[in-house]
N, CA, C and O atoms as CSV, one atom per row, in Angstrom:
chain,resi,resn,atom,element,x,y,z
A,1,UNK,N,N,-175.042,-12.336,-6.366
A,1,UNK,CA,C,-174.269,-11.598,-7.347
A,1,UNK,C,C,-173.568,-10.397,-6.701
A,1,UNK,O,O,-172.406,-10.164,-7.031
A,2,UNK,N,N,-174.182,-9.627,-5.814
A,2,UNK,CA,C,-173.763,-8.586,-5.047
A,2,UNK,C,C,-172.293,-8.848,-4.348
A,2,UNK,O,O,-171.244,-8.207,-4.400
A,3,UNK,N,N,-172.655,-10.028,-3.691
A,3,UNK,CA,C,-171.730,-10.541,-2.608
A,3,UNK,C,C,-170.584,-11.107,-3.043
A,3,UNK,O,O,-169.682,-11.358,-2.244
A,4,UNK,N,N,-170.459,-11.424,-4.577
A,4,UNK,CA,C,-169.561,-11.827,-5.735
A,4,UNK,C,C,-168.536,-10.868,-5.812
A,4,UNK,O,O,-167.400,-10.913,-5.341
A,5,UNK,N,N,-169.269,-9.719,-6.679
A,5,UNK,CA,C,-168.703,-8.397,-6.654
A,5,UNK,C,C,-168.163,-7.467,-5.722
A,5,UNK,O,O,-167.323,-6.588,-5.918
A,6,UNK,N,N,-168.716,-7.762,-4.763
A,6,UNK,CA,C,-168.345,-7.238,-3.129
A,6,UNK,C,C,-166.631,-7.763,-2.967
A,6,UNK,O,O,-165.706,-6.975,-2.770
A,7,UNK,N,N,-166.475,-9.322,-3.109
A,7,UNK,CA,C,-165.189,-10.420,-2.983
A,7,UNK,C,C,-164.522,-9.762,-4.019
A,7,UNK,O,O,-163.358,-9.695,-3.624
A,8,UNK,N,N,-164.596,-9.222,-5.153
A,8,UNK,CA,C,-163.683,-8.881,-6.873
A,8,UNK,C,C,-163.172,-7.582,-6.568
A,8,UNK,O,O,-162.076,-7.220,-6.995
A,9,UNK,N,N,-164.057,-6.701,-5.700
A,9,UNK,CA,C,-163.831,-5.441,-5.393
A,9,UNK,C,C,-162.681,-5.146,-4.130
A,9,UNK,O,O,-161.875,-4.219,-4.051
A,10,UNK,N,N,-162.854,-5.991,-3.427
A,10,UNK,CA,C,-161.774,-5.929,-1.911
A,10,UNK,C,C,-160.742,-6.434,-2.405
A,10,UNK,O,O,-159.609,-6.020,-2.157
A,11,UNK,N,N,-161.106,-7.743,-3.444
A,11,UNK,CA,C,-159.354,-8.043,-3.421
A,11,UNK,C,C,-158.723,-7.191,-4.658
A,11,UNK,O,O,-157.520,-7.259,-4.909
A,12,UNK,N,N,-159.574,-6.426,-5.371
A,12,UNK,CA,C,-158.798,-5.455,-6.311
A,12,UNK,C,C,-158.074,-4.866,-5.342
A,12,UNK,O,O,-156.851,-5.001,-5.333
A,13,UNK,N,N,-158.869,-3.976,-4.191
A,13,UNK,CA,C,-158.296,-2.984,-3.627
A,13,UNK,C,C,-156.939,-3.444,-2.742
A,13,UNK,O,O,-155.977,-2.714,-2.504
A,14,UNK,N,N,-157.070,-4.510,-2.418
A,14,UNK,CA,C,-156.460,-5.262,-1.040
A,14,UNK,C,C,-154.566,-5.240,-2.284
A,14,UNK,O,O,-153.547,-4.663,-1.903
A,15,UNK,N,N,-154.703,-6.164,-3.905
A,15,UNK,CA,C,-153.453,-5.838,-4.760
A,15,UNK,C,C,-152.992,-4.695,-5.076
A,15,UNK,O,O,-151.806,-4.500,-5.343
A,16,UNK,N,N,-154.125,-3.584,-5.077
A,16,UNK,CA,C,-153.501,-2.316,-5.104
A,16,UNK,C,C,-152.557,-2.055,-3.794
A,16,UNK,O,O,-151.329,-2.073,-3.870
A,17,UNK,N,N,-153.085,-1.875,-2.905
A,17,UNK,CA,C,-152.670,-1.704,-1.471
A,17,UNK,C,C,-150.968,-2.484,-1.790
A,17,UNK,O,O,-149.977,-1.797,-2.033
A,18,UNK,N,N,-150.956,-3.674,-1.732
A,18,UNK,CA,C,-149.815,-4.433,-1.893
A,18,UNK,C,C,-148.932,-3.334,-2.618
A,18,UNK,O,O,-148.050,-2.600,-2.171
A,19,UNK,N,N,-149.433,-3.461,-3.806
A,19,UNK,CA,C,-148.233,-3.107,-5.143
A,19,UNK,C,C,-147.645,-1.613,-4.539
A,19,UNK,O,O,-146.496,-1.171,-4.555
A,20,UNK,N,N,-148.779,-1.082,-4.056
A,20,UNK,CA,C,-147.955,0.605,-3.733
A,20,UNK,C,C,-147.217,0.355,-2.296
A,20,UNK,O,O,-146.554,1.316,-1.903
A,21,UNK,N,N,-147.233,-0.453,-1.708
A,21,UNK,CA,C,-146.695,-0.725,-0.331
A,21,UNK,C,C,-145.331,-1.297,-1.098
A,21,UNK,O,O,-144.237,-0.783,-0.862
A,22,UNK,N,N,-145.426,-1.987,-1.683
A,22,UNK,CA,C,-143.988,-2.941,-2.493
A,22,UNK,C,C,-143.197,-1.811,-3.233
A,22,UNK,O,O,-141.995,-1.597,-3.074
A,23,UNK,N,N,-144.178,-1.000,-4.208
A,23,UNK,CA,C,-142.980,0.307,-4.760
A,23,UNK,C,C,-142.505,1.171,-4.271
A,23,UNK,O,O,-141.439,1.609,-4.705
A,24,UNK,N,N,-143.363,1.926,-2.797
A,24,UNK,CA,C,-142.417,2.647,-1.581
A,24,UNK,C,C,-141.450,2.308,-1.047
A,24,UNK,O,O,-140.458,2.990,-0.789
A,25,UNK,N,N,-141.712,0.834,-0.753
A,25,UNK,CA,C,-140.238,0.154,-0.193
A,25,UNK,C,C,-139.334,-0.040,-1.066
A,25,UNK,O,O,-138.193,0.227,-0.690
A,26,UNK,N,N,-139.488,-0.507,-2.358
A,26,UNK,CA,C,-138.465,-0.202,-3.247
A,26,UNK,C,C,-137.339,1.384,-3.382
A,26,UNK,O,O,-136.137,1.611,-3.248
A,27,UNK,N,N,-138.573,2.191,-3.716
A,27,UNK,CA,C,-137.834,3.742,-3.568
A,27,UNK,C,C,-137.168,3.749,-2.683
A,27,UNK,O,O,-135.946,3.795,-2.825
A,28,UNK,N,N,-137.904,3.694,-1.174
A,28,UNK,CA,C,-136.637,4.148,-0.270
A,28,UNK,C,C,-135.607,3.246,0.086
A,28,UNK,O,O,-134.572,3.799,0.460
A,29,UNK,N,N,-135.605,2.106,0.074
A,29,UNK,CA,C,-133.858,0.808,0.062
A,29,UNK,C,C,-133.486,1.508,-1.354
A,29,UNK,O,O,-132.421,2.045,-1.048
A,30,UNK,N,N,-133.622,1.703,-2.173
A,30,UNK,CA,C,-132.852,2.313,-3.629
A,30,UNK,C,C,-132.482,3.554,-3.141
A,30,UNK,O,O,-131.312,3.811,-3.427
A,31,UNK,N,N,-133.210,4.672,-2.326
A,31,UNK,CA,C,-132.665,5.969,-2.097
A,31,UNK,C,C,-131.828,5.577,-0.673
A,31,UNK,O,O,-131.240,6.656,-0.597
A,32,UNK,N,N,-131.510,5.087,0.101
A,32,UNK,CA,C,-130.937,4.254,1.157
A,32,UNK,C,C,-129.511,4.063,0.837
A,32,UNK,O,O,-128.672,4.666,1.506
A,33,UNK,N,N,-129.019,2.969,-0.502
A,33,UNK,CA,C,-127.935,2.812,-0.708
A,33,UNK,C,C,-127.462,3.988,-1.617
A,33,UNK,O,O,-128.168,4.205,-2.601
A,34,UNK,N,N,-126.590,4.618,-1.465
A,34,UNK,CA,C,-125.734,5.856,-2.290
A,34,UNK,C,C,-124.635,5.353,-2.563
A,34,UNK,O,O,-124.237,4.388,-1.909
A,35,UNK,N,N,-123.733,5.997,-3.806
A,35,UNK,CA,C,-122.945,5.472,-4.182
A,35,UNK,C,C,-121.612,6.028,-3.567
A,35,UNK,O,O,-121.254,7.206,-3.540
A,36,UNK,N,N,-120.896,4.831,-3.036
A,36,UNK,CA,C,-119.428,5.577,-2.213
A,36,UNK,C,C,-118.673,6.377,-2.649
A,36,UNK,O,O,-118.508,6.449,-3.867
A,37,UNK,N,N,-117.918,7.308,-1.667
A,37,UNK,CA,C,-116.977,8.629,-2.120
A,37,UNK,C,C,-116.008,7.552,-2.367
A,37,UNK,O,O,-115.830,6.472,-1.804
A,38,UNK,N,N,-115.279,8.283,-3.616
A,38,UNK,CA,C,-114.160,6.878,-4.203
A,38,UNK,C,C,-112.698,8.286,-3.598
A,38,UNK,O,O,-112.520,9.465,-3.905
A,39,UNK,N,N,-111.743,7.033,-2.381
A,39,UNK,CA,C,-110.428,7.906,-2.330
A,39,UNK,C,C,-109.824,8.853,-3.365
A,39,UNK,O,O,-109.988,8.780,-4.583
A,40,UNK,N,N,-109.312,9.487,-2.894
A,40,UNK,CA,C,-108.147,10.404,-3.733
A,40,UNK,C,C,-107.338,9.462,-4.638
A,40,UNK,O,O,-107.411,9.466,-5.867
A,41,UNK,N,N,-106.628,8.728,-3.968
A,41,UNK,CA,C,-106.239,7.423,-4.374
A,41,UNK,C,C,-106.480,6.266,-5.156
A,41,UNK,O,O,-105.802,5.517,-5.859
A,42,UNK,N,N,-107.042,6.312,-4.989
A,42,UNK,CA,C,-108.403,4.739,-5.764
A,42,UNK,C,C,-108.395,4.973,-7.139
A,42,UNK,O,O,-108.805,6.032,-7.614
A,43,UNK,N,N,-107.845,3.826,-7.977
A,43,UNK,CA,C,-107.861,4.150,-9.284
A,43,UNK,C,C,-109.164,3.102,-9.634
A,43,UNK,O,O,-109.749,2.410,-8.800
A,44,UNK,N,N,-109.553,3.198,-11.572
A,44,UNK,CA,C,-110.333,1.902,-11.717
A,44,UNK,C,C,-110.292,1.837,-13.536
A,44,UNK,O,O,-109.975,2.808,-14.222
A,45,UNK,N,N,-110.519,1.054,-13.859
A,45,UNK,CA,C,-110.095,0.759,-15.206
A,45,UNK,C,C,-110.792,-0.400,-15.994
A,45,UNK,O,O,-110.695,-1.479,-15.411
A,46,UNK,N,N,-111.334,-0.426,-16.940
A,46,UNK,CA,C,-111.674,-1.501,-17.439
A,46,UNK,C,C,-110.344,-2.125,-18.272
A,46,UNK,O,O,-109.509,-1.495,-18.920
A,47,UNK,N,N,-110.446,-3.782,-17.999
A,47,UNK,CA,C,-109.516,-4.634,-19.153
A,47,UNK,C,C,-109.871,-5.302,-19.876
A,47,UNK,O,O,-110.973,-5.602,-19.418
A,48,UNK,N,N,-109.716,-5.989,-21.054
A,48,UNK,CA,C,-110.534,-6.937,-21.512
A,48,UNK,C,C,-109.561,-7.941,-22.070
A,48,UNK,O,O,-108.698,-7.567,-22.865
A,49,UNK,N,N,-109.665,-9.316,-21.657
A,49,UNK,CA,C,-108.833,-10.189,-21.985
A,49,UNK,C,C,-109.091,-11.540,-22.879
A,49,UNK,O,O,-110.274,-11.440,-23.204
A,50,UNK,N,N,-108.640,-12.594,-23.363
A,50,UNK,CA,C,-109.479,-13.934,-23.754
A,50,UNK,C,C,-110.257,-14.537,-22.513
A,50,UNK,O,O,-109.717,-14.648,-21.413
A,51,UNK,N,N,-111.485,-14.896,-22.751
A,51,UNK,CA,C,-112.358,-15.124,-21.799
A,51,UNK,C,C,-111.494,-16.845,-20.963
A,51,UNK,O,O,-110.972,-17.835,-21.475
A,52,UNK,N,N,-111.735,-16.447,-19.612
A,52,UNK,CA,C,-110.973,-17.319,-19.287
A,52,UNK,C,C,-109.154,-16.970,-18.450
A,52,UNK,O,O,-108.598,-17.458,-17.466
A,53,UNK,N,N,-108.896,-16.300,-19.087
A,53,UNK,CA,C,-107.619,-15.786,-18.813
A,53,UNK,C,C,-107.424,-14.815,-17.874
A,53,UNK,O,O,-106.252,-14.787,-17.497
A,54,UNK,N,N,-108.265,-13.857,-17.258
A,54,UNK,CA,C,-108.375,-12.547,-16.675
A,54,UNK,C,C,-107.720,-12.898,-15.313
A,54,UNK,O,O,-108.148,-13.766,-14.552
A,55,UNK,N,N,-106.697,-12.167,-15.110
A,55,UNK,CA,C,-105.831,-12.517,-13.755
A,55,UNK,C,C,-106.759,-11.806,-12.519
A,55,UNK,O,O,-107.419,-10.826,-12.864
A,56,UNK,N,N,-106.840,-12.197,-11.240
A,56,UNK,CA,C,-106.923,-11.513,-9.997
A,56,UNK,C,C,-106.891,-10.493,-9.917
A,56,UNK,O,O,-108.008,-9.982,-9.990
A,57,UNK,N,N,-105.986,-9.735,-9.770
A,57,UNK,CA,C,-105.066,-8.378,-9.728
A,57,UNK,C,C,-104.625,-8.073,-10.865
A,57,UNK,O,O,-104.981,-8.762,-11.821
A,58,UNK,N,N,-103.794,-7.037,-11.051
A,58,UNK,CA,C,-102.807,-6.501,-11.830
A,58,UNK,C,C,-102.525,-5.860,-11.269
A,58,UNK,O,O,-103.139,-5.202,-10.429
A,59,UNK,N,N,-100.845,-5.865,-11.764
A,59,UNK,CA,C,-99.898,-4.541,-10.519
A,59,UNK,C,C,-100.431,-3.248,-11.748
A,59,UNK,O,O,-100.705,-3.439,-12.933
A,60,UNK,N,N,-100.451,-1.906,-10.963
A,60,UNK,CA,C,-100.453,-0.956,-11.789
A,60,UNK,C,C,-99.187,-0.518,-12.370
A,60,UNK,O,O,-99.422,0.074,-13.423
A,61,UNK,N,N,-97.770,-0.578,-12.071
A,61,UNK,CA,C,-96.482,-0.279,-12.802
A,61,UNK,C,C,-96.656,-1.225,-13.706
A,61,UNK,O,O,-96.772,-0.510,-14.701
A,62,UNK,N,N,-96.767,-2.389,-14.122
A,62,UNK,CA,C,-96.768,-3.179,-15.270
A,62,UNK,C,C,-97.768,-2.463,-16.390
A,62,UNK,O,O,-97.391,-2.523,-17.561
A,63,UNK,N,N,-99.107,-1.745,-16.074
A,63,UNK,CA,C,-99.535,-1.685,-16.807
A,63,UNK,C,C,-99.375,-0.042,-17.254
A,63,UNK,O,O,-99.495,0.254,-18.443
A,64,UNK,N,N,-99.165,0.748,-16.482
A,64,UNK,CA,C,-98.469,2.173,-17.100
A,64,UNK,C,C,-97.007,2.543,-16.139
A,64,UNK,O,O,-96.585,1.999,-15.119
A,65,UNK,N,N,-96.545,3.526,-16.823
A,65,UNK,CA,C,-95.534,3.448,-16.093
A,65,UNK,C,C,-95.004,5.601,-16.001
A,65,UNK,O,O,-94.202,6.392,-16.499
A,66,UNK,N,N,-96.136,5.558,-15.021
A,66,UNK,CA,C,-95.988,7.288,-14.898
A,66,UNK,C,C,-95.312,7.243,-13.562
A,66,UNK,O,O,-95.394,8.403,-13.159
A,67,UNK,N,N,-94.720,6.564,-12.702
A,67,UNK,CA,C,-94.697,6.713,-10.912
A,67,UNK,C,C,-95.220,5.924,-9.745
A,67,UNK,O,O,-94.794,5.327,-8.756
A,68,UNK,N,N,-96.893,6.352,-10.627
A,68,UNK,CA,C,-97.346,5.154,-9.349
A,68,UNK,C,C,-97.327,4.228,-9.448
A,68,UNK,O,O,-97.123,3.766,-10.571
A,69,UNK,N,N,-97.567,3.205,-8.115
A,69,UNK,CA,C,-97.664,1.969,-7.956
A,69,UNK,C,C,-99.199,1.052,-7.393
A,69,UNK,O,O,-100.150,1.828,-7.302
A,70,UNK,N,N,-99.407,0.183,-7.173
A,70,UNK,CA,C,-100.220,-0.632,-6.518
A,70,UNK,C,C,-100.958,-1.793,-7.368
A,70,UNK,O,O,-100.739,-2.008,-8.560
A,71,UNK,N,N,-101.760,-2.419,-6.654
A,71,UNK,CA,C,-102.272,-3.409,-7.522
A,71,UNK,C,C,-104.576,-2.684,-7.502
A,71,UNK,O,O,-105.335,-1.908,-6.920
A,72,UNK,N,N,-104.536,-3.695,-8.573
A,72,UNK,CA,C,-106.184,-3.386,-9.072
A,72,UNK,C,C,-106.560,-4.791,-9.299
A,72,UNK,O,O,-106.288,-5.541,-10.236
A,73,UNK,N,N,-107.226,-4.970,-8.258
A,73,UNK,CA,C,-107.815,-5.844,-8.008
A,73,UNK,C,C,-109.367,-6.438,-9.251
A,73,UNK,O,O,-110.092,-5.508,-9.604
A,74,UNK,N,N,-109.582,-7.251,-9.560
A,74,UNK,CA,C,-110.679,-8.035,-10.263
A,74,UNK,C,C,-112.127,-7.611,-9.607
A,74,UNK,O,O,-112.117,-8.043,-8.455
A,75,UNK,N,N,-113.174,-7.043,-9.838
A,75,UNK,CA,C,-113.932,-6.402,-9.214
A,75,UNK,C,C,-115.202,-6.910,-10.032
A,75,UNK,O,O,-115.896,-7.795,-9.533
A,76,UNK,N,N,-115.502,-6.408,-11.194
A,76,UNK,CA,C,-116.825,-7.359,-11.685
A,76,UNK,C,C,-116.695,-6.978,-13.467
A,76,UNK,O,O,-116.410,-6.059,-14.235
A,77,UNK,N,N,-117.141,-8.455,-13.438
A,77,UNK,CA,C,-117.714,-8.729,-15.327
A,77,UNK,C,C,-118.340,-7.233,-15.611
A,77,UNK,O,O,-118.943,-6.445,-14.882
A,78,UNK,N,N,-117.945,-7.189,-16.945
A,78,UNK,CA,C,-118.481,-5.613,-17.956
A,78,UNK,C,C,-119.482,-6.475,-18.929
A,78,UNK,O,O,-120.713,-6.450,-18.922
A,79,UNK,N,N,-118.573,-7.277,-19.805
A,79,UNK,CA,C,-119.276,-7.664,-21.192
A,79,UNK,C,C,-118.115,-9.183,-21.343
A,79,UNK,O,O,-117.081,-9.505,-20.757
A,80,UNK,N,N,-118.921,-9.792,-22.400
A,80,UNK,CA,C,-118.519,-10.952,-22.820
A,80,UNK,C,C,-118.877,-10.830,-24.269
A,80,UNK,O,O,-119.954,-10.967,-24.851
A,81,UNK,N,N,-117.340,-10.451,-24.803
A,81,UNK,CA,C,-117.751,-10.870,-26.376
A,81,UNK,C,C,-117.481,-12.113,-27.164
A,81,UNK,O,O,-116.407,-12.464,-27.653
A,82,UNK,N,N,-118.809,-12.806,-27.208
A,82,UNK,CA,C,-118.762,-14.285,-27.641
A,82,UNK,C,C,-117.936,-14.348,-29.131
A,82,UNK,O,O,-117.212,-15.308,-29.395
A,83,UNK,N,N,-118.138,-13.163,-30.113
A,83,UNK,CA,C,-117.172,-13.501,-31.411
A,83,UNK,C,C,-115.513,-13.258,-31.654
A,83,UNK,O,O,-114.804,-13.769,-32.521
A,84,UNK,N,N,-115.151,-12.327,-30.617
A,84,UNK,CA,C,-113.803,-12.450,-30.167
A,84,UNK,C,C,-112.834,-13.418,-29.240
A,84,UNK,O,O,-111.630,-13.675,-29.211
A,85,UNK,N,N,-114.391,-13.948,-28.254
A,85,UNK,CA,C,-113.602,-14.715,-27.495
A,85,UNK,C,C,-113.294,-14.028,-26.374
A,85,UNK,O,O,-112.673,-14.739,-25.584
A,86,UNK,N,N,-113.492,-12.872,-25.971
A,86,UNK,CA,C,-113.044,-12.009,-25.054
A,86,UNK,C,C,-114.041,-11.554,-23.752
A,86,UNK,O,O,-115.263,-11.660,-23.859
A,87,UNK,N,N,-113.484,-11.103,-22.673
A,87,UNK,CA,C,-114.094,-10.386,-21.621
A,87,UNK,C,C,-113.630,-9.548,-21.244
A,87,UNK,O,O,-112.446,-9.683,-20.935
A,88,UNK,N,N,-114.349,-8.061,-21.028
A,88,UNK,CA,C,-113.903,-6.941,-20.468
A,88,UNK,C,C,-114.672,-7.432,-18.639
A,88,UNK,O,O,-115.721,-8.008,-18.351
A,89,UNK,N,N,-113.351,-6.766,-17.610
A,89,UNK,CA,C,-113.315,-6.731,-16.306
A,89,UNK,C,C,-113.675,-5.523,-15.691
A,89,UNK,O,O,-113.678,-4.607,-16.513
A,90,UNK,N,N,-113.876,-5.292,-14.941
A,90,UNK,CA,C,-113.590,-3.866,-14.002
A,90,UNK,C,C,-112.434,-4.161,-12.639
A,90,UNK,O,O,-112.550,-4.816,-11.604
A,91,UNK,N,N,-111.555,-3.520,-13.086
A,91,UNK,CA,C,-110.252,-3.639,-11.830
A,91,UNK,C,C,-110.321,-2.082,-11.346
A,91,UNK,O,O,-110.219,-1.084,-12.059
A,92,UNK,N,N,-110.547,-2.159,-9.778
A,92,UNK,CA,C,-109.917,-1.249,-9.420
A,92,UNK,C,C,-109.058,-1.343,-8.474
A,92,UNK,O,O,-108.888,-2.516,-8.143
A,93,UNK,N,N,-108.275,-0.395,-7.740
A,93,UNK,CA,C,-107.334,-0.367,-6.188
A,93,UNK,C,C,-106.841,1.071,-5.804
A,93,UNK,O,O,-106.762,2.161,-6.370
A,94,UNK,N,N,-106.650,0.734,-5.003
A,94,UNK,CA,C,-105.287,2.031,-4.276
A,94,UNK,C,C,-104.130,2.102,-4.878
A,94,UNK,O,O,-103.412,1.124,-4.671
A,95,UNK,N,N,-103.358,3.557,-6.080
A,95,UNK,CA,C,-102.433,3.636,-6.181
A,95,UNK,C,C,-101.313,4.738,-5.618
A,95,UNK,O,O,-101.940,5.797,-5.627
A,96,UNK,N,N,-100.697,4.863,-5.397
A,96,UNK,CA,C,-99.778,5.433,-4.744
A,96,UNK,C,C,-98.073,5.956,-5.785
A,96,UNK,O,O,-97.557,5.289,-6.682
A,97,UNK,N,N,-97.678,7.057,-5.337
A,97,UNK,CA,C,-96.086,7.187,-5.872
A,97,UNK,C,C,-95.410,6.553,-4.698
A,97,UNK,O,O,-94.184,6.441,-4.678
């Protein structure tokens, strides 16, 4: 019975050991990646279009028309609204006068 409890007791300790070894390494690869300095330049915008339809790019003069120029590239899914039919994008790029 001793020698039972002896085996229940090491491998408690042995999953502890694991789990806090697994959540340190988590913290520091999470404190590791930082989030990039975004250019002077660099615009970003959400769009939302009929799901299905969402172009590549978009030039930025088509879509306002203050000066600058460039395109905004297709970057990643936001949301999918299944009762509209729709998807919001994240576009960003480099714009320029």
């Amino acid at each position: 019975m001793k020698k039972f409890l002896f085996v229940i007791m090491i491998a408690c300790l042995t999953v502890v050991g694991t789990i806090n070894a697994n959540v340190s390494s988590a913290v520091s690869s999470a404190s590791y990646y930082e989030l990039e300095d975004v250019e002077e330049n660099e615009y970003g915008e959400n769009f939302t279009f009929v799901r299905g339809k969402a172009p590549v790019y978009l030039k930025y003069e088509d879509v306002y028309n203050d000066g600058y120029s460039g395109k905004l590239y297709r970057q990643r899914l936001i949301t999918i609204d299944v009762t509209n039919n729709t998807e919001t994008w994240y576009y960003s790029g480099e714009i320029s006068k």
